[in-house]
C-alpha positions in Angstrom: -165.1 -13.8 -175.5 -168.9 -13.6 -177.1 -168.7 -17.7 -176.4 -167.6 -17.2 -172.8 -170.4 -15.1 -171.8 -172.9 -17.2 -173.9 -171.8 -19.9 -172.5 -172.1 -18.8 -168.8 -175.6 -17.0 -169.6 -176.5 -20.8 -170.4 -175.2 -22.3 -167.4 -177.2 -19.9 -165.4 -180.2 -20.3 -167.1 -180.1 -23.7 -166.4 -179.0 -23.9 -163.0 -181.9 -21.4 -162.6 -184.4 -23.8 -164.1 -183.2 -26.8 -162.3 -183.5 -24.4 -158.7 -186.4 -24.1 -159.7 -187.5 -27.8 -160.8 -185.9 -28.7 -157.0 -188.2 -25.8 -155.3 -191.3 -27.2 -157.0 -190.6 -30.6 -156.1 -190.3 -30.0 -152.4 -192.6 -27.6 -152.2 -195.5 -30.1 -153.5 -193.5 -33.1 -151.5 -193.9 -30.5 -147.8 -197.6 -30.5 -148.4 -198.9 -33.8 -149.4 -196.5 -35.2 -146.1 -198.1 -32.6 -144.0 -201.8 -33.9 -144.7 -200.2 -37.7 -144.0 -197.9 -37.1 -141.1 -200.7 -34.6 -139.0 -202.3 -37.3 -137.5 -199.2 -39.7 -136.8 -197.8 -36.7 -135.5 -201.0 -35.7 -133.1 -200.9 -38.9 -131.5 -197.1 -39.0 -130.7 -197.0 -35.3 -129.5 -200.5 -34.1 -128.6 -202.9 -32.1 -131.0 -202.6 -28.1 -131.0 -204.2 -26.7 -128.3 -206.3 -23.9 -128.1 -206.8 -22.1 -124.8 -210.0 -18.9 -124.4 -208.8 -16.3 -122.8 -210.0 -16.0 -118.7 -213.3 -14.7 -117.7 -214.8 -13.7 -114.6 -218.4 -13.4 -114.0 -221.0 -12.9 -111.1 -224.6 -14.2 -110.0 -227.0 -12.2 -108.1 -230.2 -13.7 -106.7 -233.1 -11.8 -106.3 -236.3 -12.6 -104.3 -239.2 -12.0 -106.2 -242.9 -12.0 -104.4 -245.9 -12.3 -107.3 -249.7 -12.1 -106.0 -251.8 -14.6 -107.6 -255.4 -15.6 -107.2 -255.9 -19.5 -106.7 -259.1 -21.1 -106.1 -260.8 -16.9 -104.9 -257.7 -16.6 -102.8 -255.0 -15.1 -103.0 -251.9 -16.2 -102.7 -248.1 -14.8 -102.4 -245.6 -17.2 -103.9 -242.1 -16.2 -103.5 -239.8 -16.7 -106.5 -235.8 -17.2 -106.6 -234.5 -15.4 -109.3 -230.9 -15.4 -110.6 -229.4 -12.7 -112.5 -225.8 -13.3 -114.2 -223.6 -10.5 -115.3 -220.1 -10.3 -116.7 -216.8 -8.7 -115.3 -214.9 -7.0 -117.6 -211.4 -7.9 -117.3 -208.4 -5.6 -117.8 -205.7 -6.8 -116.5 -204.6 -10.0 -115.1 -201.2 -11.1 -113.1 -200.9 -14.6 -113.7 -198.3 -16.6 -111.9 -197.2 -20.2 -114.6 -195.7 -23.4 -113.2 -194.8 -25.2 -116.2 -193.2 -28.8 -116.2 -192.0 -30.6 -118.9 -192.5 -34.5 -119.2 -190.3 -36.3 -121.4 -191.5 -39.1 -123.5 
């Protein structure tokens, strides 16, 4: 009976080692293809894509009269001015129309 279970506590220690040897192997085998295969694999299906998030801003123009002295005279230049500012967003409903080309 001793033999039995010695013999089985073998087999599993091997079968656990050789799980292990398999796991290794394809673990190191995923990686190296993934540096190899990410560009043959861009330029079949497209790069990832990375897409900001929307914004909405504003501009406001401002007229701006400065006084200056030219020559003993003085003079009134008017200036356009344009002021940007953000809008916060908080919510957005957005409506997609996706299509799918097949290659």
């Amino acid at each position: 009976m001793l033999r039995q279970i010695a013999a089985l506590i073998f087999i599993f220690i091997c079968t656990t080692i050789a799980w292990m040897i398999l796991a290794s192997t394809i673990v190191s085998r995923t990686h190296t293809s993934d540096e190899q295969l990410k560009g043959r694999v861009g330029s079949t299906w497209g790069t990832p894509q990375e897409q900001s998030p929307p914004t909405a801003g504003y501009v406001r123009t401002e007229v701006e009269r400065h006084t200056l002295i030219e020559h003993g005279k003085s003079v009134v230049r008017d200036e356009e001015v344009k002021h940007y500012g953000n809008v916060p967003l908080e919510s957005s409903r957005v409506k997609v129309n996706l299509n799918l080309d097949h290659r």
